[in-house]
KEGU-423431 format. One record per atom (N, C-alpha, C): z, x, y. Coordinates in steps of 0.1 Angstrom, whole numbers, plus 5000, padded with zeros to 4 digits. Atoms other than C-alpha are relative to their C-alpha. Layout:
BEGIN
ZXY...
***
This chain:
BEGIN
500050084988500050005000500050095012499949894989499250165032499949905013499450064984500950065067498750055009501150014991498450015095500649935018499950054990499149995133499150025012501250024990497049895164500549915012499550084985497349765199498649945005501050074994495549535216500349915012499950054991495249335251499649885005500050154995496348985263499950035014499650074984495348835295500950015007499050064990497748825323500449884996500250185004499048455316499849954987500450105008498048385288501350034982499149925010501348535264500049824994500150125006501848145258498749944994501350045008498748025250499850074986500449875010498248365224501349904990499250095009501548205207500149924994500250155005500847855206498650034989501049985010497347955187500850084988499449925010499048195164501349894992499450125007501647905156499649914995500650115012499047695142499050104992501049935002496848015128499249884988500450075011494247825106500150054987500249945011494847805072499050074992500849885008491447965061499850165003499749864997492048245081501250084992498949975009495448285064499450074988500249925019494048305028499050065002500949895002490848495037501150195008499249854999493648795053500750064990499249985018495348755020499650054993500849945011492448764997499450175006500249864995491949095019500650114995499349924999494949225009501150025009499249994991496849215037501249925000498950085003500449135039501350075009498849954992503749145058499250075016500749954982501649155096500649905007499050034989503549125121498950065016500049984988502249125161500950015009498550054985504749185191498850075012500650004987503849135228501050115006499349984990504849395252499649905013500350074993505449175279500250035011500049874987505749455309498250005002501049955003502349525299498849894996500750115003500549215282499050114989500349955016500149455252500449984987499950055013499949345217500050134992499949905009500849565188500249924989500150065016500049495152500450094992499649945013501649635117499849884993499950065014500549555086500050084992500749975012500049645049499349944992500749995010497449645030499550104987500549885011496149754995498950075001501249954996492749855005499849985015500149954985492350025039498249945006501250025000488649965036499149855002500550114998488649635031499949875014500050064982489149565070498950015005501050014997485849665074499049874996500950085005484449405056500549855014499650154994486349095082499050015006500450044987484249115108498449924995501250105008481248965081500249905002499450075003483248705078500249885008500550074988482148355095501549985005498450094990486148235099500650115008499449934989486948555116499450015011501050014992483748545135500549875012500050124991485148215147501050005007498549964993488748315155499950065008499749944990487748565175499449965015500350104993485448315194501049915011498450084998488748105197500550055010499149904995490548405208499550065020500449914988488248555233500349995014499950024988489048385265501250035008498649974996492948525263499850164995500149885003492048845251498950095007500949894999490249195261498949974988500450045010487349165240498850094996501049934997484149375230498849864995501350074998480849255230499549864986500450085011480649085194501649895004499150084997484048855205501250074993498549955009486549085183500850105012499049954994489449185201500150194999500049865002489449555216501050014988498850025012491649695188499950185003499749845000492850085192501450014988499449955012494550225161500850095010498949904997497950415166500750084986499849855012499150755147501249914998498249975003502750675130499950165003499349874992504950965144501149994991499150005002507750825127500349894985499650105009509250605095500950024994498650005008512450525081499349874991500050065014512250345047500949914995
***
């Protein structure tokens, strides 16, 4: 299982809105992040900043390349784009960060 973290950028304003969507995430998104592999992800807002940071694990690192095929993420990120930084295809900038550090 290999830990994975990444930051990403909310709107000014829009920390509520990002929550209220994330409180109903749709369930096909759910089980297509599952059948990914993916498990125990967690996002927190810096809220100084209106910076998002993600941790997860997954069993296959690799298999994150394949989401973005994928019409329901294709759609979420649609959803998403109007509260988020975004690049050109609607998927949320996304910058990977080193671990420095890990207690167990």
């Amino acid at each position: 299982m290999k830990r994975l973290a990444f930051k990403m950028y909310l709107n000014k304003g829009a920390e509520e809105e990002y929550k209220k969507r994330h409180d109903a995430i749709w369930p096909e998104l759910v089980s297509l992040l599952k059948n990914t592999g993916i498990e125990d992800y967690s996002i927190f807002l810096d809220e100084e900043t209106s910076t998002l940071f993600g941790v997860l694990k997954i069993s296959d690192a690799e298999a994150l390349d394949k989401l973005p095929e994928k019409e329901i993420m294709k759609k979420w990120w649609e959803y998403m784009k109007d509260i988020m930084r975004t690049n050109p295809d609607n998927s949320p900038v996304n910058i990977p960060l080193k671990e420095v550090f890990h207690l167990n």
